[in-house]
C-alpha positions in Angstrom: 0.0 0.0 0.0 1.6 3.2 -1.2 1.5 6.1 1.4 1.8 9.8 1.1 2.6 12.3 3.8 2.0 15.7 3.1 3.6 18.7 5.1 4.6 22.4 5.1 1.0 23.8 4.8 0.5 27.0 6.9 -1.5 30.6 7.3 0.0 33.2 5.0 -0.5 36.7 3.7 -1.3 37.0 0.4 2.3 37.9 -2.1 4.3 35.3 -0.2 5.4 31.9 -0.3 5.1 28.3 1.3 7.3 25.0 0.2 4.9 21.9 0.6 6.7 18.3 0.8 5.2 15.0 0.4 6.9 11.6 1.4 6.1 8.7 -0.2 6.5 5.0 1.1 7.3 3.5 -2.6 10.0 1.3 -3.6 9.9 2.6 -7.1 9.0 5.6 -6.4 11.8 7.1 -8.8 9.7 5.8 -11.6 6.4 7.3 -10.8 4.5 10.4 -11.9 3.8 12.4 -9.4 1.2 15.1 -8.9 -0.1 17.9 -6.3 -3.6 18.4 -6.0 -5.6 20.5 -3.9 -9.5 20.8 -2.7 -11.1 24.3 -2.3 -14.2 24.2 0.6 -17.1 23.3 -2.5 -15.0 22.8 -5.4 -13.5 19.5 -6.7 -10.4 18.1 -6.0 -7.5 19.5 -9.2 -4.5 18.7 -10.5 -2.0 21.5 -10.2 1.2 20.4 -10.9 2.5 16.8 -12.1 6.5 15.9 -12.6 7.2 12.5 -14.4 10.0 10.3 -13.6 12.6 11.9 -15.7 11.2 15.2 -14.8 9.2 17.2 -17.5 6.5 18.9 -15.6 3.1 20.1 -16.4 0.6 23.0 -14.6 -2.5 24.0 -14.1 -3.2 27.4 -15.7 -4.4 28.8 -12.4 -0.6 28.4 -11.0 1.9 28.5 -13.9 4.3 30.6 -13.5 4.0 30.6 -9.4 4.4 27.0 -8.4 7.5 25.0 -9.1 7.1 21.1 -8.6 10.3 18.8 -8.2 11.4 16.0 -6.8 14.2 13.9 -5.0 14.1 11.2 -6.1 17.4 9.4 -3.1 14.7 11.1 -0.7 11.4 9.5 -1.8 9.8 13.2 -2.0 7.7 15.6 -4.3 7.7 19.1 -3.2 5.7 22.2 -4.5 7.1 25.4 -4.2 4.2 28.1 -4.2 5.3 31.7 -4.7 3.4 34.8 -5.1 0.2 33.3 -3.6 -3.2 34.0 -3.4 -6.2 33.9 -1.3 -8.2 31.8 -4.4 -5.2 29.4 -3.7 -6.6 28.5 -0.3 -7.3 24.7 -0.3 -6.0 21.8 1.2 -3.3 19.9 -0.9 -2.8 16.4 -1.6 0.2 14.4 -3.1 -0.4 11.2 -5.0 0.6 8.8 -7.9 -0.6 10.0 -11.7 -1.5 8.3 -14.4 -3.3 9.9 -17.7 -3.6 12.9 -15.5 -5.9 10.9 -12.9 -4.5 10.3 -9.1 -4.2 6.8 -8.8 -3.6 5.5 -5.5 -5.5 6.4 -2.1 -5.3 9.9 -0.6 -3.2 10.8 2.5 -4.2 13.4 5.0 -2.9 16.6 3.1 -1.7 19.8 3.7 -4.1 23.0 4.7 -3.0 26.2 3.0 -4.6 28.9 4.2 -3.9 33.1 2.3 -5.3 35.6 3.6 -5.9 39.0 1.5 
C-alpha cells in the first residue's frame, strides 16, 4: 500500500510563499508520476502540478508561472514550491501517484493552505 505524507502547509498573507513536501512510502517511487492536487471548501479536487520520472512537468493554468514542482528522487519526495500566492489558492493539498492525469492511489491526509488577502 503506497503512502503519502503531506507537510509544510500554513497561514500566509497573500504575495508570499510556502514550500509543501510530500513523502512517499514506494520502492519505485523514482519511476512514478507524481502530482499535487488541492480541494477548495465546495469545489473539486484538481490537478495543479505533475513531474514524471525523468522530470518534464506540467501546470494548471491557475498556477503557472507561481508553483514550481520537483522531486528527489534518493529522498522519496515531491515538493511544491508556491510563490506569489493568493487567497483563491486557499485549499488543502494532496500528493499522489498520476496516471493519464488521474490520481491513482488512495489519498493521505494533506496539507491546509490557508492566504489571507
Amino acid at each position: 500500500q503506497v503512502q503519502f505524507v503531506e507537510s509544510g502547509g500554513g497561514l500566509v498573507q497573500a504575495g508570499t510563499a510556502l514550500r509543501l513536501s510530500c513523502r512517499v512510502s514506494h520502492k519505485w517511487f523514482a519511476a512514478l508520476t507524481m502530482g499535487w492536487f488541492r480541494q477548495a471548501p465546495g469545489k473539486q479536487r484538481e490537478l495543479v502540478a505533475a513531474i514524471s520520472r525523468l522530470g518534464s512537468t506540467t501546470y494548471a493554468d491557475a498556477v503557472k508561472g507561481r508553483f514550481t514542482i520537483s522531486r528527489d528522487n534518493a529522498k522519496n519526495t515531491v515538493y511544491l514550491q508556491m510563490d506569489s500566492l493568493k487567497p483563491e489558492d486557499t485549499a488543502v493539498y494532496y500528493c499522489n501517484q498520476v496516471e493519464n492525469g488521474v490520481a491513482r492511489g488512495s489519498w493521505g491526509q494533506g496539507t491546509q493552505v490557508t492566504v489571507s488577502s
